[in-house]
Residue frames relative to the residue before (quaternion, step in Angstrom):
aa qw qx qy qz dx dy dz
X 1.0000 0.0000 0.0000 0.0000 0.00 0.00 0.00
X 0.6467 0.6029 -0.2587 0.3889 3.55 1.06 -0.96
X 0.6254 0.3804 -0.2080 0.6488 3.66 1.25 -0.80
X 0.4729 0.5128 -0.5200 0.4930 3.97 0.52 -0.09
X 0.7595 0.4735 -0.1184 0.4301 3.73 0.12 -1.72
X 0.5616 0.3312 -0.5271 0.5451 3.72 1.17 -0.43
X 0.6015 0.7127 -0.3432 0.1115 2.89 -0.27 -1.63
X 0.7728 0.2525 -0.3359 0.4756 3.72 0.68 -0.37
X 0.4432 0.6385 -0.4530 0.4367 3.47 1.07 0.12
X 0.7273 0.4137 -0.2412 0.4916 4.06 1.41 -0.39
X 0.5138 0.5837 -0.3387 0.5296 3.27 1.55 0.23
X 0.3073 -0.7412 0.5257 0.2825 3.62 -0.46 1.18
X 0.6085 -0.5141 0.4889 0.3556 3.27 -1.81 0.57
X 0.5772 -0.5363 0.5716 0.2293 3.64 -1.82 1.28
X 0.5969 -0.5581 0.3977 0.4172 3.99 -1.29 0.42
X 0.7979 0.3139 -0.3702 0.3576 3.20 1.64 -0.45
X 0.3274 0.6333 -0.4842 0.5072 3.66 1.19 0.79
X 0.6203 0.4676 -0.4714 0.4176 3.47 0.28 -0.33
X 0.7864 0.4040 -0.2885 0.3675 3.13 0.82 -1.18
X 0.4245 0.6866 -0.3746 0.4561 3.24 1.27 -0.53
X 0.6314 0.5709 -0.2739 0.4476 3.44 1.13 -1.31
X 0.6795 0.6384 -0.1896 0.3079 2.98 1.08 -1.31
X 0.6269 0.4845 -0.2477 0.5576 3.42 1.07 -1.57
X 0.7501 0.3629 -0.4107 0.3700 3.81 -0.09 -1.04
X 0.6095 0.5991 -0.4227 0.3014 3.73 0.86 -0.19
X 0.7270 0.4568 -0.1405 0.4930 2.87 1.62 -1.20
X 0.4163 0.7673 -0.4060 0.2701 3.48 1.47 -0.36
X 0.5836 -0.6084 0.4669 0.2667 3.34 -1.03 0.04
X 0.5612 0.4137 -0.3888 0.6023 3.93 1.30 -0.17
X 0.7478 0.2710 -0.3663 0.4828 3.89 0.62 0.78
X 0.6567 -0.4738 0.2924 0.5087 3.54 -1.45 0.87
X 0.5838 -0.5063 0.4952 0.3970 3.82 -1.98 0.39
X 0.5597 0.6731 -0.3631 0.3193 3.56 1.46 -0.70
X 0.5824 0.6392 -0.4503 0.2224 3.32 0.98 -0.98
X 0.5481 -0.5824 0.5017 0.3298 3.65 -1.59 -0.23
X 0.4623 -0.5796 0.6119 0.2754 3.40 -1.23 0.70
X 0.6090 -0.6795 0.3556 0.2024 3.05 -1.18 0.75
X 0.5299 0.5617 -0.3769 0.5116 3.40 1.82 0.20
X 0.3957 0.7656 -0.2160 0.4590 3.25 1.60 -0.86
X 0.7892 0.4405 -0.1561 0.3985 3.36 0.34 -1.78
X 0.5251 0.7133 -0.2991 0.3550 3.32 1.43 -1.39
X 0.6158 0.6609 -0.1544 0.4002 3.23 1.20 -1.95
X 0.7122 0.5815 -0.1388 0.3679 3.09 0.91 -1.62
X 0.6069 0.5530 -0.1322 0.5553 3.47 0.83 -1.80
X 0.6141 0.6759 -0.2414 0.3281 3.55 0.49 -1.03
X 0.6640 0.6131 -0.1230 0.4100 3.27 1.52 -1.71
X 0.8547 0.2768 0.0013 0.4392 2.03 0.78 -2.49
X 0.4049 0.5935 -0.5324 0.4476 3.88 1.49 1.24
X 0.7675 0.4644 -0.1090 0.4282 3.37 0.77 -1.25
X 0.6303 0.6580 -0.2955 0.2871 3.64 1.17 -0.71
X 0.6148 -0.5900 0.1846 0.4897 3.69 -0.56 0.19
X 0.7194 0.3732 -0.1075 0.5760 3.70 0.96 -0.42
X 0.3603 -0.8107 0.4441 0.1255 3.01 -1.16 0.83
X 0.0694 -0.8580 0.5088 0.0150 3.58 -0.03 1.19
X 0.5569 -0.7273 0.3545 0.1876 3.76 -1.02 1.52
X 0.6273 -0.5457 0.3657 0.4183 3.41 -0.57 0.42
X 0.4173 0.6740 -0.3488 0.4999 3.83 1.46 -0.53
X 0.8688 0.1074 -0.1240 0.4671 3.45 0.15 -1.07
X 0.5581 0.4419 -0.5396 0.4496 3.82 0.69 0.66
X 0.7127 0.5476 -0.3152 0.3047 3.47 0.48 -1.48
X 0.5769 0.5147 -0.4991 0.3915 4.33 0.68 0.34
X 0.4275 0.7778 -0.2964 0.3527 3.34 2.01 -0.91
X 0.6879 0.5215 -0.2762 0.4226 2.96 0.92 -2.12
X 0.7159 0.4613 -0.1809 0.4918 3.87 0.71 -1.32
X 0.5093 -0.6452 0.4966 0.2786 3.78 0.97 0.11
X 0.6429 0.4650 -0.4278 0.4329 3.54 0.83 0.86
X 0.5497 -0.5746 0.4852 0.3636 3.31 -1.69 0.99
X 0.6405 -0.4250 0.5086 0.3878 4.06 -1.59 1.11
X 0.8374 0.3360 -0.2909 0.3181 3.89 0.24 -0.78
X 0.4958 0.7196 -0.2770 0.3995 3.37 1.82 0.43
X 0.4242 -0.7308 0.3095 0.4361 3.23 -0.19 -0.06
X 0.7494 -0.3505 0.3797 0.4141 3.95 -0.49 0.14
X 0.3968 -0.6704 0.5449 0.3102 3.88 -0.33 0.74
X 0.5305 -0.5876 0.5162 0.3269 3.53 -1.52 0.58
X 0.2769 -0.7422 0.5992 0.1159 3.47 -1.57 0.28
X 0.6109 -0.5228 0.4186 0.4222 3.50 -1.11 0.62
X 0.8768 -0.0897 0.2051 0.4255 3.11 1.04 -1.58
X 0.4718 -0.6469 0.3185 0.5074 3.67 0.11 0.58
X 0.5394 0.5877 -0.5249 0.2967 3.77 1.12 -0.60
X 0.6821 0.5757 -0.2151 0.3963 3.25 1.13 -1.83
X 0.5461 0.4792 -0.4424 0.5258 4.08 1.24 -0.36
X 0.6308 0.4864 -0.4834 0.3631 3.62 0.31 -1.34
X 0.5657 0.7288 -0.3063 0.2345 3.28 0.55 -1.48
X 0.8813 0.3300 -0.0192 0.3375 2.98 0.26 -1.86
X 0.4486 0.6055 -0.2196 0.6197 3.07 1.83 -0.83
X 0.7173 0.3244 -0.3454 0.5107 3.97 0.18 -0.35
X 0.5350 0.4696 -0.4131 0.5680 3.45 0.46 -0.66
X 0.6592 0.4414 -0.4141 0.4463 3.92 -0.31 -0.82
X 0.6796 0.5609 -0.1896 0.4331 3.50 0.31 -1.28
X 0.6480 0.4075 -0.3105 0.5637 3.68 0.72 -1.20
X 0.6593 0.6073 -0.2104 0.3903 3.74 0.68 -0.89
X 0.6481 0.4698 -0.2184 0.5582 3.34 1.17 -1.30
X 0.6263 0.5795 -0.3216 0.4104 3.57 1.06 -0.84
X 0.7200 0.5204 -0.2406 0.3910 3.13 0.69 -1.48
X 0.7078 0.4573 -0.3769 0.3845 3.38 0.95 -0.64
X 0.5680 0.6772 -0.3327 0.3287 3.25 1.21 -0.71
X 0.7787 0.4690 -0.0527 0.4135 2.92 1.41 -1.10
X 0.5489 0.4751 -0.3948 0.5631 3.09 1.54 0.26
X 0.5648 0.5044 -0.4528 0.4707 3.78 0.50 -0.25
X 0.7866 0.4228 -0.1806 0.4121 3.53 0.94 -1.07
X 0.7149 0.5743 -0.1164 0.3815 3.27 1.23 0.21
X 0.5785 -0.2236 0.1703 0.7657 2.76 1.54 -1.71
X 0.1897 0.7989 -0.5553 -0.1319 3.79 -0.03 0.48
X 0.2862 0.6818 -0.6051 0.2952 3.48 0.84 0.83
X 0.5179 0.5161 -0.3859 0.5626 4.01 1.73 -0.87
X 0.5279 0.6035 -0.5607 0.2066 3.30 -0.09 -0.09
X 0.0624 0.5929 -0.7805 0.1881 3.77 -0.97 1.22
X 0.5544 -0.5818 0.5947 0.0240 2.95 -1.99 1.49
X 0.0009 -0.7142 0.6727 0.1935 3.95 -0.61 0.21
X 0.0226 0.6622 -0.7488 -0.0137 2.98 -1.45 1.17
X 0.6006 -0.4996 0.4913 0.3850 3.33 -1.81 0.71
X 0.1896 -0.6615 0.7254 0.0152 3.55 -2.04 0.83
X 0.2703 -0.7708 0.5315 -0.2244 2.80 -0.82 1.84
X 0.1416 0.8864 -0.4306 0.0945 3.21 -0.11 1.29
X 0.0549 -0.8232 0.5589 -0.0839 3.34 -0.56 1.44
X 0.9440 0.0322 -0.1676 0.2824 3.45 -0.64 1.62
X 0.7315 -0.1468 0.2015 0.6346 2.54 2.08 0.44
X 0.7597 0.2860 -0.0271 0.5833 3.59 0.60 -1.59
X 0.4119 -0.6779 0.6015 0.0944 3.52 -1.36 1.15
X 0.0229 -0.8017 0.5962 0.0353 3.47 -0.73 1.13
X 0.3567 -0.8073 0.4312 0.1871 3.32 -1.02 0.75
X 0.1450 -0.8723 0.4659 -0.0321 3.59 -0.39 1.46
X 0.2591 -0.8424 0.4689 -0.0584 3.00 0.28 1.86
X 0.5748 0.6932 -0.3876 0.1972 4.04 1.19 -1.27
X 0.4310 0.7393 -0.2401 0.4582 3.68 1.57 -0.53
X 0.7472 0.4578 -0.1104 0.4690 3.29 0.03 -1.65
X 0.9423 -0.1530 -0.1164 0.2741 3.41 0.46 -1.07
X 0.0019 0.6776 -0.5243 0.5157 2.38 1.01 2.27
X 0.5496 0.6006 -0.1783 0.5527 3.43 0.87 -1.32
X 0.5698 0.6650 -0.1650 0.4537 3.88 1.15 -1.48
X 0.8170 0.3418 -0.1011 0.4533 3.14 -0.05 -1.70
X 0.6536 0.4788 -0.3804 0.4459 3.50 0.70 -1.03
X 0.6071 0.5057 -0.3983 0.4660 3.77 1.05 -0.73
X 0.5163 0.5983 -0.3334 0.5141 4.10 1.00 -0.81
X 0.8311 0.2963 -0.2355 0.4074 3.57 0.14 -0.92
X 0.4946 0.5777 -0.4863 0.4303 3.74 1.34 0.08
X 0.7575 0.3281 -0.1861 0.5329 3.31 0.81 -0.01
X 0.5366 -0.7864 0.3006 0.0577 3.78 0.55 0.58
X 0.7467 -0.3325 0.2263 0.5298 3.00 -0.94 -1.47
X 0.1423 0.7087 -0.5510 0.4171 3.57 1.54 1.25
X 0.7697 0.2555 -0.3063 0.4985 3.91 0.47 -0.89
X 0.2161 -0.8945 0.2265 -0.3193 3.39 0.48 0.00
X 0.7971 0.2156 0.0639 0.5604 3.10 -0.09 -1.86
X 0.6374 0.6258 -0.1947 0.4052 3.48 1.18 -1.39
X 0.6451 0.5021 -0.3408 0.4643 3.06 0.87 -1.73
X 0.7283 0.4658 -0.3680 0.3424 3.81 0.61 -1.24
X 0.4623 0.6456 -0.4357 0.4238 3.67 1.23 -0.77
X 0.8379 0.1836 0.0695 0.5093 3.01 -0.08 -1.79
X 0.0915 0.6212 -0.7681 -0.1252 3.94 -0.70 0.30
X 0.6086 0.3932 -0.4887 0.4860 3.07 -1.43 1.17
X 0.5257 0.6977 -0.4817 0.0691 3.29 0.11 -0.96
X 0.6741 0.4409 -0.0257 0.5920 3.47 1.24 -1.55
X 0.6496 0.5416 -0.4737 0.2455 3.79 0.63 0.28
X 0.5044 0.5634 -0.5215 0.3952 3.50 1.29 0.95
X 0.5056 0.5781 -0.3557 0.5326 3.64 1.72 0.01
X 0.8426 0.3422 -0.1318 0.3944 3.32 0.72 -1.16
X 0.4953 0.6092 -0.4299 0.4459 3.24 1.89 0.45
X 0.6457 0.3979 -0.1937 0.6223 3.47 1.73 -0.59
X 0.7907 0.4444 -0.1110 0.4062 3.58 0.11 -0.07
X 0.7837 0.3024 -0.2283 0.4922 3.39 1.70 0.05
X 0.5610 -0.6313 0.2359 0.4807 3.39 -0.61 0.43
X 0.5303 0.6320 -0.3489 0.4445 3.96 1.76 -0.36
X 0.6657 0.5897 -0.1955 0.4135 3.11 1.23 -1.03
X 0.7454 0.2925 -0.3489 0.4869 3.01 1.13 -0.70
X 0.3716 0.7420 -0.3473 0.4367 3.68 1.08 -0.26
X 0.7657 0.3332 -0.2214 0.5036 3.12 0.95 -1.16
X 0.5086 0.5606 -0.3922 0.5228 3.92 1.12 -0.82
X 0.6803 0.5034 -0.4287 0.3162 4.01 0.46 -0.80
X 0.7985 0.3567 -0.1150 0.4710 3.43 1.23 -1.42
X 0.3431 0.7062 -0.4977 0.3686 3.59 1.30 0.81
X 0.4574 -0.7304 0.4649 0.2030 3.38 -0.95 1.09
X 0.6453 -0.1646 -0.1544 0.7298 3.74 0.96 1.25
X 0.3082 -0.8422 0.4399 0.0475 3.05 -1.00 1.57
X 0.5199 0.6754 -0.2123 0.4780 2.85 1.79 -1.14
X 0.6954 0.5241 -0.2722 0.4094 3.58 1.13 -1.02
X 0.6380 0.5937 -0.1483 0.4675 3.25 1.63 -1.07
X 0.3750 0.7190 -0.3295 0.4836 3.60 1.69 -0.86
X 0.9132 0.2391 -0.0879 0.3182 3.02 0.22 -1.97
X 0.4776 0.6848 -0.3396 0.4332 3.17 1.18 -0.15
X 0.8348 0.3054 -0.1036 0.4463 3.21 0.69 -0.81
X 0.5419 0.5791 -0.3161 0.5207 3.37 1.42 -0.23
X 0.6481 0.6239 -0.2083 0.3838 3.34 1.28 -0.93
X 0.4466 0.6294 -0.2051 0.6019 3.43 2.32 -0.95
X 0.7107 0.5387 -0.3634 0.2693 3.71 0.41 -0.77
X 0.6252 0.4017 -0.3500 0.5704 3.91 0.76 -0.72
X 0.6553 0.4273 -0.3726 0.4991 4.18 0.47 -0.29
X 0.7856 0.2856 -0.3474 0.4250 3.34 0.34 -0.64
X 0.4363 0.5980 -0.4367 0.5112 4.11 1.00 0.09
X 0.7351 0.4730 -0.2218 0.4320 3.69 1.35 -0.89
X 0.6717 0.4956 -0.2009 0.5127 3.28 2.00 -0.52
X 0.5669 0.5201 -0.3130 0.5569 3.28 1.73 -0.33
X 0.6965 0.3380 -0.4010 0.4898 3.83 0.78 -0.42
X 0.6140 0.3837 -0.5123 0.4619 3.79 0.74 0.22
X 0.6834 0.5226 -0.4225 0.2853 3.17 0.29 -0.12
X 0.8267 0.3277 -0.2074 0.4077 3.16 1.77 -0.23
X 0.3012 0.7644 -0.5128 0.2492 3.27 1.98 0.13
X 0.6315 0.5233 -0.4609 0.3390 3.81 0.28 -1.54
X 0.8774 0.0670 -0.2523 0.4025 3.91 0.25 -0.68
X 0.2041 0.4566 -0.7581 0.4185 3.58 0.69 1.67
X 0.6713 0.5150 -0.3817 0.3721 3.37 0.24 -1.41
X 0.6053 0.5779 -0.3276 0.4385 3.69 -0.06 -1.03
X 0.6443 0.6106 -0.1867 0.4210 3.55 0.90 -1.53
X 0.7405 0.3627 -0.2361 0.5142 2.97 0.50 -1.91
X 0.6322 0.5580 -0.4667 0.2666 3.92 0.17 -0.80
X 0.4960 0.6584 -0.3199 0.4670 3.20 1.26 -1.15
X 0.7217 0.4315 -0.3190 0.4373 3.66 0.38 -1.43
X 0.6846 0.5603 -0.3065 0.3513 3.36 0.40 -1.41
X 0.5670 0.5508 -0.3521 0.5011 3.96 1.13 -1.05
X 0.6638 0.3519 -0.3632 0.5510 3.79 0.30 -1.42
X 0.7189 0.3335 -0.5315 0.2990 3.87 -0.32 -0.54
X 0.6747 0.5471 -0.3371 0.3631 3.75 0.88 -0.99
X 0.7232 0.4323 -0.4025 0.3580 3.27 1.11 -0.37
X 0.5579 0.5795 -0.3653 0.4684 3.21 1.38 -0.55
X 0.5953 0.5664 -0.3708 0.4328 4.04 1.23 -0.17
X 0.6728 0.6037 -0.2431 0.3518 3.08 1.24 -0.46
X 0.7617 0.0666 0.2855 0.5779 3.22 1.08 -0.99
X 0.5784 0.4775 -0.4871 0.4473 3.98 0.50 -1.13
X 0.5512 -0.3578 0.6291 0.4152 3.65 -1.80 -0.07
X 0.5467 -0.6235 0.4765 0.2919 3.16 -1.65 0.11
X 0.3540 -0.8125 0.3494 0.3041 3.87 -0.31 0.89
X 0.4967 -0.7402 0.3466 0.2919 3.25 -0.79 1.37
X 0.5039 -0.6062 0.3959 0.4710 3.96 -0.69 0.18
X 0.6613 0.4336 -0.4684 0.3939 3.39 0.74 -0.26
X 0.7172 0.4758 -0.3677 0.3521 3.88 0.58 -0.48
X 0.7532 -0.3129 0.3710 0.4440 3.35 -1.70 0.42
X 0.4729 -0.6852 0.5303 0.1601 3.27 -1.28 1.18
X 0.7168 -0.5168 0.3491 0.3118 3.35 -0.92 0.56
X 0.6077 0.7264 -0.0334 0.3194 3.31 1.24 -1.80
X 0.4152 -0.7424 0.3419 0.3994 3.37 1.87 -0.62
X 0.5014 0.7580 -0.3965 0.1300 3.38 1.67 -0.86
X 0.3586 -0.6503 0.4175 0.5236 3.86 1.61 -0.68
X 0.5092 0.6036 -0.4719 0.3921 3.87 1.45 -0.88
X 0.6584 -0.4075 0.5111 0.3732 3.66 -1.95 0.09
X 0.3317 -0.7697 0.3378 0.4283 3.43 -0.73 0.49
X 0.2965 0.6270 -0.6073 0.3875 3.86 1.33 0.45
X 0.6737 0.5223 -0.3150 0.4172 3.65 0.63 -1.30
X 0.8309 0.1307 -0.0418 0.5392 3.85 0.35 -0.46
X 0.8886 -0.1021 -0.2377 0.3788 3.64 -0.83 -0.04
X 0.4150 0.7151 -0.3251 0.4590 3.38 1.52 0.36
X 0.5868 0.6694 -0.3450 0.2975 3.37 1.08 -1.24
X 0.3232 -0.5245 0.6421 0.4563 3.64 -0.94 -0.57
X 0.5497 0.6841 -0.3833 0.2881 3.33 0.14 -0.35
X 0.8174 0.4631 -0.0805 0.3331 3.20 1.31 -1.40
X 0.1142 0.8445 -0.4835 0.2001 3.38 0.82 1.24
X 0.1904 0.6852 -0.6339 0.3039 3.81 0.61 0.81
């Protein structure tokens, strides 16, 4: 029964599940705060590729517009939580698992807007969705910013209020649009090399403390510090259900 009930949580979401994803985010039985589901993409994205690994616990209140120290938004119904909550999860997976697999597949979905005919690509979502995933983690990126300055100013040309200031007073915006939108699926590909060596490094680290603790450690109680270093209980972090990274 236990592998039945994972199992669709590793199965990526259909074009119509996204949207599906899409509507209940935007629906009206959830907060106005929540993310669209292009939004989320943006998000997940970061917090797959970024230098530290942060638990579904402390992204998922984001997704719903709430502070980690809040409780969870209400629901119509537990059907409509299960719902939405799996979908997220199947999503969060999938991205995880494309970087880790093949992130040459990697393609961004942004919304297309079409006005009179002509399709316009509206990128201001997505990496919005980005940045907010960048700042859950801090002074973890850091290093990058100092590497690279710039690195993030095709997110923050779409997604900030300078940025967008600066698109208004550009001396052919449309041209600028594309230029820089076009920077956004390569650089996401230059930001996860730059940080695989110390996921890796990370993960190896994890993988030693669990194997030794298979070997021989006692089992760790849920109430005590997790193994992982995180300082959190381990019910709170690798203990959680929640925590399928």
């Amino acid at each position: 029964m236990a592998e039945r009930s994972e199992l669709p949580l590793m199965e990526p979401l259909s074009d119509g599940e996204f949207e599906e994803l899409d509507d209940l985010l935007l629906s009206d039985n959830l907060p106005e705060e929540c993310m669209d589901a292009v939004t989320l993409e943006g998000f997940l994205t970061a917090i797959a590729i970024g230098p530290v690994t942060v638990t579904p616990e402390q992204w998922l209140p984001h997704v719903f517009g709430s502070d980690p120290e809040d409780p969870m938004p209400e629901f119509p119904s537990i059907k409509i939580f299960e719902r939405v909550v799996n979908l997220i999860m199947r999503f969060y997976n999938s991205v995880i698992m494309i970087f880790e697999i093949a992130p040459e597949k990697f393609s961004p979905t942004f919304y297309i807007h079409e006005v009179e005919g002509k399709a316009y690509t509206i990128v201001d979502e997505w990496c919005s969705g980005f940045l907010q995933g960048t700042a859950l983690a801090g002074d973890a990126w850091q290093p990058l910013l100092d590497e690279k300055p710039g690195i993030l100013r095709s997110f923050q040309l779409f997604a900030t209020p300078e940025g967008w200031a600066e698109l208004d007073t550009a001396a052919d915006e449309a041209v600028m649009h594309a230029e820089w939108s076009s920077k956004i699926e390569p650089t996401v590909l230059a930001i996860h090399a730059y940080w695989l060596p110390h996921r890796e490094a990370s993960a190896t680290t994890l993988d030693s403390a669990r194997s030794k603790q298979r070997l021989g450690k006692p089992k760790v109680g849920r109430n005590a510090p997790c193994p992982c270093g995180s300082g959190k209980k381990y019910k709170n972090c690798c203990g959680s259900s929640l925590a399928l990274h």
